[in-house]
Backbone as ProteinMPNN parsed JSONL, in Angstrom:
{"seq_chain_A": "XXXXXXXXXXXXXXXXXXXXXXXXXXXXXXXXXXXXXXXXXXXXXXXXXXXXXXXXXXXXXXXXXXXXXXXXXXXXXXXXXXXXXXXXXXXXXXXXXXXXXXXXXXXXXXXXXXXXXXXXXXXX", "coords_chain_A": {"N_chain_A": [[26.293, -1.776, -19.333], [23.01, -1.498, -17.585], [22.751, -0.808, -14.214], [20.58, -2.796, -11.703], [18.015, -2.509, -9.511], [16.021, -3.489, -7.103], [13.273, -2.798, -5.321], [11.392, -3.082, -2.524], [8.585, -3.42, -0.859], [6.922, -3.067, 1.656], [4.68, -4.342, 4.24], [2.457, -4.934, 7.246], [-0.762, -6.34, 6.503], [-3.169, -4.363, 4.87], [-1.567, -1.747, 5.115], [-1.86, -0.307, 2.652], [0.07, -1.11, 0.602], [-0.371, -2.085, -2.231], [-2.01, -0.531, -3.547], [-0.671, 1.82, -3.171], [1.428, 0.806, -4.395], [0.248, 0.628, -7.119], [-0.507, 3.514, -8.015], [2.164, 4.232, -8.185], [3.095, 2.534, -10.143], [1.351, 3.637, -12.32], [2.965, 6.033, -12.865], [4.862, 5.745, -14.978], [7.243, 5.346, -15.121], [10.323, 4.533, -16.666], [11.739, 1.428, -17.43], [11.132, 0.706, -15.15], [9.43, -1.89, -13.436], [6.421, -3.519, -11.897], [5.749, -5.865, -9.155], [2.759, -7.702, -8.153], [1.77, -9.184, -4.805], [-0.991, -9.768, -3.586], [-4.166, -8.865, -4.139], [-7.101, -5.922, -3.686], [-8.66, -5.178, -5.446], [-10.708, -3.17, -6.977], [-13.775, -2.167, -6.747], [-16.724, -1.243, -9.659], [-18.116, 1.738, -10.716], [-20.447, 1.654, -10.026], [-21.146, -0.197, -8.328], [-19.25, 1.357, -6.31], [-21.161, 3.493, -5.662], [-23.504, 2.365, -5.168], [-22.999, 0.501, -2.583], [-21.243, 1.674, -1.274], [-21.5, 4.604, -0.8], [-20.545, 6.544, -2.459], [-17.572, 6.614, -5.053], [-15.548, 8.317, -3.409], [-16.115, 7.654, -0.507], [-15.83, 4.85, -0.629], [-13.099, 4.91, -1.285], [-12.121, 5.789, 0.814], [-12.697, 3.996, 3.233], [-11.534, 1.838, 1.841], [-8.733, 2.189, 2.341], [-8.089, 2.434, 4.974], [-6.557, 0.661, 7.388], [-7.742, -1.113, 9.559], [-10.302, -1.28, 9.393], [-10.654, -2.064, 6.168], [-9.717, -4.47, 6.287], [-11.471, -5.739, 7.969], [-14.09, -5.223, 6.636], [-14.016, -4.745, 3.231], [-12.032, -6.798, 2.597], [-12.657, -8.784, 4.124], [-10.958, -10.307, 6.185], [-10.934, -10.139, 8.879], [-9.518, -11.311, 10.991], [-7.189, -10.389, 10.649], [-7.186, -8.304, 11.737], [-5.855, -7.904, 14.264], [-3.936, -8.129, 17.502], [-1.668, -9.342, 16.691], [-1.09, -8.959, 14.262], [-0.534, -6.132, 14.116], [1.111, -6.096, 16.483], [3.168, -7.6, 14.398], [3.43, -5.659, 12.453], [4.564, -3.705, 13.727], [6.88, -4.709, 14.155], [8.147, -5.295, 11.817], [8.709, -2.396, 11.092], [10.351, -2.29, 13.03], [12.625, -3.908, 11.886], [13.197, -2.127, 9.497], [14.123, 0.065, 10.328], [16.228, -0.685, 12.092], [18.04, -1.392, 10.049], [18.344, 0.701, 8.72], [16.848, 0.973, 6.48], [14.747, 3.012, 3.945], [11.784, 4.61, 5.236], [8.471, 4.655, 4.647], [5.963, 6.055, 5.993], [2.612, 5.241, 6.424], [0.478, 5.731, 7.942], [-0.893, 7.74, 8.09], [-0.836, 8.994, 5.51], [-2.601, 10.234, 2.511], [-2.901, 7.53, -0.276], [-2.266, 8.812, -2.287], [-0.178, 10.519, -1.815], [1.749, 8.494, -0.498], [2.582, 7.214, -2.884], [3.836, 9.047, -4.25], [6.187, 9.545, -2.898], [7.194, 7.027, -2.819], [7.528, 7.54, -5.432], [9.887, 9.058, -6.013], [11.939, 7.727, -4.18], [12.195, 5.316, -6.12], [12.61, 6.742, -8.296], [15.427, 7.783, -7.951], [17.073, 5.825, -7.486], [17.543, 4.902, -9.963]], "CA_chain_A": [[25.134, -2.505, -18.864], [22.57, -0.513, -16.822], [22.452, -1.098, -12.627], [19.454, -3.311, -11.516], [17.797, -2.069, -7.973], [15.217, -4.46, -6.566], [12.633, -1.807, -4.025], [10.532, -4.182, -1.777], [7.364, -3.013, -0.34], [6.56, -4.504, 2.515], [4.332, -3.889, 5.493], [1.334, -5.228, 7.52], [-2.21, -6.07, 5.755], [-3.852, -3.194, 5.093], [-1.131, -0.497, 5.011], [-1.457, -0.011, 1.938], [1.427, -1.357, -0.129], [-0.901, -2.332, -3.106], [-2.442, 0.695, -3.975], [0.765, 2.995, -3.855], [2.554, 0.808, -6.083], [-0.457, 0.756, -8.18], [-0.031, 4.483, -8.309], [3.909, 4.438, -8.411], [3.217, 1.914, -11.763], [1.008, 4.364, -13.275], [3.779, 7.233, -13.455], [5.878, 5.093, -16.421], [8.745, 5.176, -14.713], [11.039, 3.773, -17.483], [12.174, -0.161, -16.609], [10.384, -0.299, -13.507], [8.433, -3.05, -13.171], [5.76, -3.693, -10.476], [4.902, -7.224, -9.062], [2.028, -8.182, -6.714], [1.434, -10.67, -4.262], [-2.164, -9.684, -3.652], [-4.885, -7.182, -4.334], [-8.475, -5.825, -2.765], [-9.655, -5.203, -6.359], [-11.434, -2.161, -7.236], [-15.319, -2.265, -7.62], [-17.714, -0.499, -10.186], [-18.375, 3.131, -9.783], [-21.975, 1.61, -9.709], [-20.93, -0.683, -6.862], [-19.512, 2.208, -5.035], [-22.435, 4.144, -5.254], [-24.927, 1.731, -4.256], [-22.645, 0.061, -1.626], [-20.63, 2.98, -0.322], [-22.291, 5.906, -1.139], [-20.002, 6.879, -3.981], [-16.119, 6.905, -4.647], [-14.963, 8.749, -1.557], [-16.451, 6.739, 0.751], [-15.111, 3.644, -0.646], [-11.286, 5.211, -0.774], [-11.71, 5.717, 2.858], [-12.886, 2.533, 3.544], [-10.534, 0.499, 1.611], [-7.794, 2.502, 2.749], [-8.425, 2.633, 5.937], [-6.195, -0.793, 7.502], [-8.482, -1.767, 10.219], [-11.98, -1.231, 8.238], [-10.48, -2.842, 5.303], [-9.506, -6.136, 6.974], [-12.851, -6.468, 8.593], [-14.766, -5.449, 5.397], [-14.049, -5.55, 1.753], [-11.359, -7.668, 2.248], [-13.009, -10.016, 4.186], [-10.096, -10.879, 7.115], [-10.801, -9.635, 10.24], [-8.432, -12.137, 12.102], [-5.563, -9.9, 10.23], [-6.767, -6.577, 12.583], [-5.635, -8.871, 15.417], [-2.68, -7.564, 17.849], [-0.611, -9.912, 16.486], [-0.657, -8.103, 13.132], [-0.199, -5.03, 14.974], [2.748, -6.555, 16.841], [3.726, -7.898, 12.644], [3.93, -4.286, 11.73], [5.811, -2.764, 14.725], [8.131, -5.772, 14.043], [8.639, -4.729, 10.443], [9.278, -1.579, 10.702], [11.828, -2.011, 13.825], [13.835, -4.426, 11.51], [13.252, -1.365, 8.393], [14.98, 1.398, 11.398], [17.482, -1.207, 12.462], [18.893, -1.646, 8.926], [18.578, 1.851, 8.166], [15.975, 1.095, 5.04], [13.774, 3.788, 3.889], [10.347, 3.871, 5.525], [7.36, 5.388, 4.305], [4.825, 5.555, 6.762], [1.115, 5.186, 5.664], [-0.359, 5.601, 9.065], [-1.839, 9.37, 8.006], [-0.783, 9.588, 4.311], [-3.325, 9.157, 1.328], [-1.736, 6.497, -1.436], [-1.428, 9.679, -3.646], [1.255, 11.273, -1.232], [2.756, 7.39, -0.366], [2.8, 6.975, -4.141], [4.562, 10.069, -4.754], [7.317, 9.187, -2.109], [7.513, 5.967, -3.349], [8.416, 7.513, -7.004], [11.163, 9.725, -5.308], [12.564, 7.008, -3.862], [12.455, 5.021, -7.361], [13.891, 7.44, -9.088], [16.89, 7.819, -7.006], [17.765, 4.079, -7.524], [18.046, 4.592, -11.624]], "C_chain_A": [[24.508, -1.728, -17.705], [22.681, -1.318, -15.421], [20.895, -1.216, -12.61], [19.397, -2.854, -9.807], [16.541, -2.974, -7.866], [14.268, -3.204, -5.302], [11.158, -2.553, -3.722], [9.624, -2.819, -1.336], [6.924, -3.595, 0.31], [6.026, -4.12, 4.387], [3.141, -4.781, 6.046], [0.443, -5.019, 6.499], [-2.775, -4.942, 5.959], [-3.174, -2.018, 4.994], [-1.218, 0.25, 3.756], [-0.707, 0.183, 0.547], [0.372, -1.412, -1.554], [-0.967, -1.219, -3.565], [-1.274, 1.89, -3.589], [1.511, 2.439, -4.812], [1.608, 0.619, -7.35], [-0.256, 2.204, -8.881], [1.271, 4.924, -8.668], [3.775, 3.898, -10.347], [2.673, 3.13, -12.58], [1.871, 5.59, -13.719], [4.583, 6.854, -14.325], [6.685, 5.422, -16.112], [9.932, 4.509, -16.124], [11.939, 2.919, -16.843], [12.102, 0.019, -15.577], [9.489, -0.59, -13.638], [7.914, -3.288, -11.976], [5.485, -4.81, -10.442], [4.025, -7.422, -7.909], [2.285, -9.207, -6.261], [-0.134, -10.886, -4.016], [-2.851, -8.439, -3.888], [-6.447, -7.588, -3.916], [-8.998, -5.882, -4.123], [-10.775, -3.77, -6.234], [-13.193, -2.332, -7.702], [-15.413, -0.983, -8.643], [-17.675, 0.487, -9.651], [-20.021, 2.83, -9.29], [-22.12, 1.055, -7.978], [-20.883, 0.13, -5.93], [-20.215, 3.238, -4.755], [-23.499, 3.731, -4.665], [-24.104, 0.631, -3.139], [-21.436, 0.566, -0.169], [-20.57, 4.282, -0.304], [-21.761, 6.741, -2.221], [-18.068, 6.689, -3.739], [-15.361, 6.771, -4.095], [-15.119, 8.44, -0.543], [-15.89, 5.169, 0.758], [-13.788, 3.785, -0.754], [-10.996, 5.194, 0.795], [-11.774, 4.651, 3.411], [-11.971, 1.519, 3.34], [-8.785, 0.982, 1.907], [-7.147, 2.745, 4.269], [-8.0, 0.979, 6.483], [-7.593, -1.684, 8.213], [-10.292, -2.152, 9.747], [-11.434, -1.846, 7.104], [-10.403, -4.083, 5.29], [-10.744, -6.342, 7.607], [-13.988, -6.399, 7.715], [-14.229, -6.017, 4.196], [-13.169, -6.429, 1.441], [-11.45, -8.854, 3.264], [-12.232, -11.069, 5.619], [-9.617, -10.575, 8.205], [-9.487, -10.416, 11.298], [-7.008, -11.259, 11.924], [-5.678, -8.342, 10.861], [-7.021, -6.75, 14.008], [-4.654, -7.803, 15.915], [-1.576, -8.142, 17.49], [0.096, -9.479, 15.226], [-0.236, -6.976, 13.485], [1.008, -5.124, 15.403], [3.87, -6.893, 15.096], [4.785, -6.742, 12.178], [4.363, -3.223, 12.63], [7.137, -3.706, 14.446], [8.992, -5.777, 12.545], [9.538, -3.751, 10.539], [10.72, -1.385, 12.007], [12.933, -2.335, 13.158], [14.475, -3.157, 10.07], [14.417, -0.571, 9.457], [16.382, 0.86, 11.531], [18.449, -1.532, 11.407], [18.827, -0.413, 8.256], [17.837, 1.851, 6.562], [15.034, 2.131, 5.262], [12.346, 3.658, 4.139], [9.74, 4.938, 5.351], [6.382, 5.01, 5.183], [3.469, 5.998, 6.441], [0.198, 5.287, 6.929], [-1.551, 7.142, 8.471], [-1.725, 9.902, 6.737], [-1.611, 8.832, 3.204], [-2.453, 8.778, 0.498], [-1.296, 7.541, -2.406], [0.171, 9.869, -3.092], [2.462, 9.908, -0.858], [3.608, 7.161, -1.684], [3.786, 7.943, -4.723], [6.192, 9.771, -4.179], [8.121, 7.989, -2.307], [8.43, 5.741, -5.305], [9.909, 8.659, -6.702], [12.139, 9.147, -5.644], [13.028, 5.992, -5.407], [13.289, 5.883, -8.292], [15.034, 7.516, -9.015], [17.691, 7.317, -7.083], [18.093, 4.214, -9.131], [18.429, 5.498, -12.304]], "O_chain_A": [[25.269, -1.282, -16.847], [22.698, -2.544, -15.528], [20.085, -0.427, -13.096], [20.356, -2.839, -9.036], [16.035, -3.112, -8.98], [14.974, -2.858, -4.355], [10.151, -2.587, -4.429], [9.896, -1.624, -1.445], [6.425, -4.673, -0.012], [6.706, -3.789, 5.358], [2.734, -5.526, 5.154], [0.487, -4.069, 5.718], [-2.919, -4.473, 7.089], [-3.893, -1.041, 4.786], [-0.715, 1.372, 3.7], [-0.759, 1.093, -0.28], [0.446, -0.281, -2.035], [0.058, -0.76, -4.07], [-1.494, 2.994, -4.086], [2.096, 2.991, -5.744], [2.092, 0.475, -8.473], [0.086, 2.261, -10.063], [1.459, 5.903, -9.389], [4.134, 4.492, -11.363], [3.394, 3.636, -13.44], [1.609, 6.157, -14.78], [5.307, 7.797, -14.646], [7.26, 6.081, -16.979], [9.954, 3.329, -15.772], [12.743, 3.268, -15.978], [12.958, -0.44, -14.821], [8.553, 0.149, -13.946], [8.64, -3.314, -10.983], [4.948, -5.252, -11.458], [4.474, -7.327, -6.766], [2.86, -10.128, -6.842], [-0.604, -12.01, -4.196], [-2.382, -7.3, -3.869], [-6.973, -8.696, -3.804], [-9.925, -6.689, -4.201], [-11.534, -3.61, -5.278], [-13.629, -2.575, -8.827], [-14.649, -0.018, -8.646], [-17.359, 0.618, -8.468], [-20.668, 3.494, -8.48], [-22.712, 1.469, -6.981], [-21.66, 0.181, -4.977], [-20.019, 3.911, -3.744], [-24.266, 4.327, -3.909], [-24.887, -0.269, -2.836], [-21.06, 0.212, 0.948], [-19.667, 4.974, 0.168], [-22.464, 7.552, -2.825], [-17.453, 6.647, -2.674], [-14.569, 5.84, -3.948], [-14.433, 8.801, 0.413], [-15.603, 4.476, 1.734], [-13.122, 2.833, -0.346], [-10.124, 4.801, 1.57], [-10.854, 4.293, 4.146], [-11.61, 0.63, 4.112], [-7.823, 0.239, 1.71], [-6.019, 3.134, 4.571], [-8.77, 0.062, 6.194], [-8.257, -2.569, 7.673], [-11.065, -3.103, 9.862], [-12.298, -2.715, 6.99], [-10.919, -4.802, 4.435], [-10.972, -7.544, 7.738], [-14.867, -7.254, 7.814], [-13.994, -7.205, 3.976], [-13.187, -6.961, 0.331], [-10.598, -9.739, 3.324], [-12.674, -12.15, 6.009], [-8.455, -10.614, 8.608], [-8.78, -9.891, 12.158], [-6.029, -11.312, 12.67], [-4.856, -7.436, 10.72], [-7.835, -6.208, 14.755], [-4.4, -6.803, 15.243], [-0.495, -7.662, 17.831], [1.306, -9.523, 15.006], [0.851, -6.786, 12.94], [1.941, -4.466, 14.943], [4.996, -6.457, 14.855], [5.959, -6.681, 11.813], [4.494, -2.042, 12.309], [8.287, -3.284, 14.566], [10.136, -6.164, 12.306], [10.735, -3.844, 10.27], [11.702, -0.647, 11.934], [14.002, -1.743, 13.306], [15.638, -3.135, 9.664], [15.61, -0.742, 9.205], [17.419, 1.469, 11.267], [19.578, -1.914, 11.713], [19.28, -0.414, 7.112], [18.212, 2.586, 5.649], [14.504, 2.317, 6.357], [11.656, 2.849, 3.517], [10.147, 6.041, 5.715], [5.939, 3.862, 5.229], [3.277, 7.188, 6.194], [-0.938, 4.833, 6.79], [-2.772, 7.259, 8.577], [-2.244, 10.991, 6.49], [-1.589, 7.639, 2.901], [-1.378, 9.357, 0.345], [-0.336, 7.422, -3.167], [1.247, 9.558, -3.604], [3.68, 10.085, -0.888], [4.824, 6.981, -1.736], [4.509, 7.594, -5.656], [7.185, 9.779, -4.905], [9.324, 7.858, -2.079], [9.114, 4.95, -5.954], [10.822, 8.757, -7.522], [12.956, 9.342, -6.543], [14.217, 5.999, -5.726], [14.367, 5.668, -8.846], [15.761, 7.326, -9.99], [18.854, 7.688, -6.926], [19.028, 3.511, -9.514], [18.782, 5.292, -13.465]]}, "name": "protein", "num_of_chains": 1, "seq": "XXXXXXXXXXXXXXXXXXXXXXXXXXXXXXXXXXXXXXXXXXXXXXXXXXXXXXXXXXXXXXXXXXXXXXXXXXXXXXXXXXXXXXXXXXXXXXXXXXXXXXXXXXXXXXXXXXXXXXXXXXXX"}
């Protein structure tokens, strides 16, 4: 009977988490399964041409924590200090239990996504 691994994802609004395991899903990992809890939703390429000048301007944008929470997703209250404090409070308890942390502060979702299928692999 094969070994089941469970790999949480789990950080402040905005870091990210969505869109790397969107990318992690798309590499067909064999039996790994991805589940959300929420998502920003991808517009139109028309959308992001006539509302963020194309593409690349809307990857930056929606990847981008603090500009994401006050735009396309609508929830400025979540690029508070208290979220801030959230996600120093995360990742102290990730350090203090010695779990693997990927940090998304300076990496695009390709390179999180990539690190994230590493780490998947590893586990099966």
């Amino acid at each position: 009977m094969p070994t089941h691994h469970i790999l949480v994802v789990t950080g402040a609004s905005g870091a990210g988490k969505t869109a790397a395991v969107r990318a992690l899903e798309a590499c067909a990992i064999e039996r790994l399964r991805c589940f959300y809890f929420d998502s920003i939703g991808v517009p139109s390429a028309e959308v992001m041409d006539r509302d963020f000048g194309g593409g690349e301007q809307w990857q930056a944008l929606a990847t981008a924590r603090t500009e994401r929470l006050c735009g396309p997703r609508g929830q400025p209250e979540l690029a508070r200090n208290r979220m801030m404090a959230w996600a120093a409070y995360l990742r102290g308890q990730a350090d203090a239990l010695t779990l693997p942390v990927i940090d998304t502060t300076d990496l695009p979702i390709a390179q999180v996504a990539e690190r994230l299928e590493v780490l998947a692999r590893s586990l099966g």
